[in-house]
N, C-alpha and C positions, 0 to 999 in steps of 0.2 A: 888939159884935154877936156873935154865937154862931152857930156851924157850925152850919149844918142837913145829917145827913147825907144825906138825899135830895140836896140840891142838890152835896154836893161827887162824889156819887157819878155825878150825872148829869154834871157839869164834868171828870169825868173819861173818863168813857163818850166825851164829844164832842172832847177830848185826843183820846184813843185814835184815834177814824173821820178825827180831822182829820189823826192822822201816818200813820195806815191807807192810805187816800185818798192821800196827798201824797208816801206812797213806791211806789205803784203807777207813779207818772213813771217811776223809773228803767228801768222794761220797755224804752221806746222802745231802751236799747240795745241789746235782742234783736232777732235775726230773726225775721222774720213763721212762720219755721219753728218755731223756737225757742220764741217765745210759743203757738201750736197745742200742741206737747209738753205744756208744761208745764201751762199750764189744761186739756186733755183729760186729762193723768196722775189732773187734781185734779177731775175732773166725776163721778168715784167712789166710792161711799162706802165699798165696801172699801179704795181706794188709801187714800182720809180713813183709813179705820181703818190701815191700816199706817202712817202719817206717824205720827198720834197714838201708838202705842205706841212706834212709834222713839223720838220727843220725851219718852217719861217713864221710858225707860231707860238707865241710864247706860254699861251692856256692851252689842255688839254679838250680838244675838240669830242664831240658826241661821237659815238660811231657810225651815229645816222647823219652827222654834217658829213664825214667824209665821204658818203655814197652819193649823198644830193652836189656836192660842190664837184665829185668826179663824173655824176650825171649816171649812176650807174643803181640796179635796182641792191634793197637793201641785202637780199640770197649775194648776189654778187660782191656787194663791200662785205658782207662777213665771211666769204670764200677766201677774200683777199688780206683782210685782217688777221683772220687766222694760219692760214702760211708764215704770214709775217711774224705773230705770236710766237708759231712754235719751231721759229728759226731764230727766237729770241731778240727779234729787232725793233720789235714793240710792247709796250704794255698796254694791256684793255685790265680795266677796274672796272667792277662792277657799284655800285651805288645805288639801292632802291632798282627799279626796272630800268633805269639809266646804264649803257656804257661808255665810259671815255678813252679816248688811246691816247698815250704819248709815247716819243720815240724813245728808247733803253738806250741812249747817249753812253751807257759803260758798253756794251756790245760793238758801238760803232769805234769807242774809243780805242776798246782794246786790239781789236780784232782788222778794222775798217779805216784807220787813224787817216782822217782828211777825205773820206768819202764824199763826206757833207759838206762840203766846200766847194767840192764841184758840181751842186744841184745848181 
């Protein structure tokens, strides 16, 4: 019998939602605080855009690239950076008057497993 690829792509799509789905459990061991953070961090589609370019970079960008590259004034990327911070989905370092963000990869792992896959 012969692969049809519609069918192994759709066997795959329904993999995906099923491990999708089945690691959102692990929430419960957040506080009811904690879960508000972090789905309101994620109810934005500028935060979305800042996840997404974290996730496809492999150096930790400025915090002033991320406002320029979302086209957004620098008030507005640190409005948005820090949501994101103190929902824990980001780190900002500080270094000299320099700050850099990368994504806390343990938060998405634990909590989010395969979020970042679907950017």
């Amino acid at each position: 019998m012969e692969s049809c690829p519609t069918f192994i792509h759709i066997l795959s799509i329904d993999i995906f939602l099923f491990y999708f789905y089945n690691s959102f459990m692990t929430l419960e061991q957040l506080s009811d605080d904690q879960r508000i953070r972090i789905f309101n961090a994620l109810a934005d589609e500028k935060r979305i855009n800042i996840i997404r370019i974290l996730s496809q970079q492999d150096t930790r960008p400025r915090c002033s690239d991320i406002g320029r590259r979302l086209e957004i004034s620098k008030s507005n990327g640190s409005y948005h950076l820090k949501i994101l911070s103190e929902a824990n989905l980001v780190h900002i370092e500080k270094e000299g008057v320099t700050k850099y963000v990368s994504l806390n990869k343990e938060t998405f792992k634990q909590y989010l497993p395969g979020f970042l896959a679907t950017l």
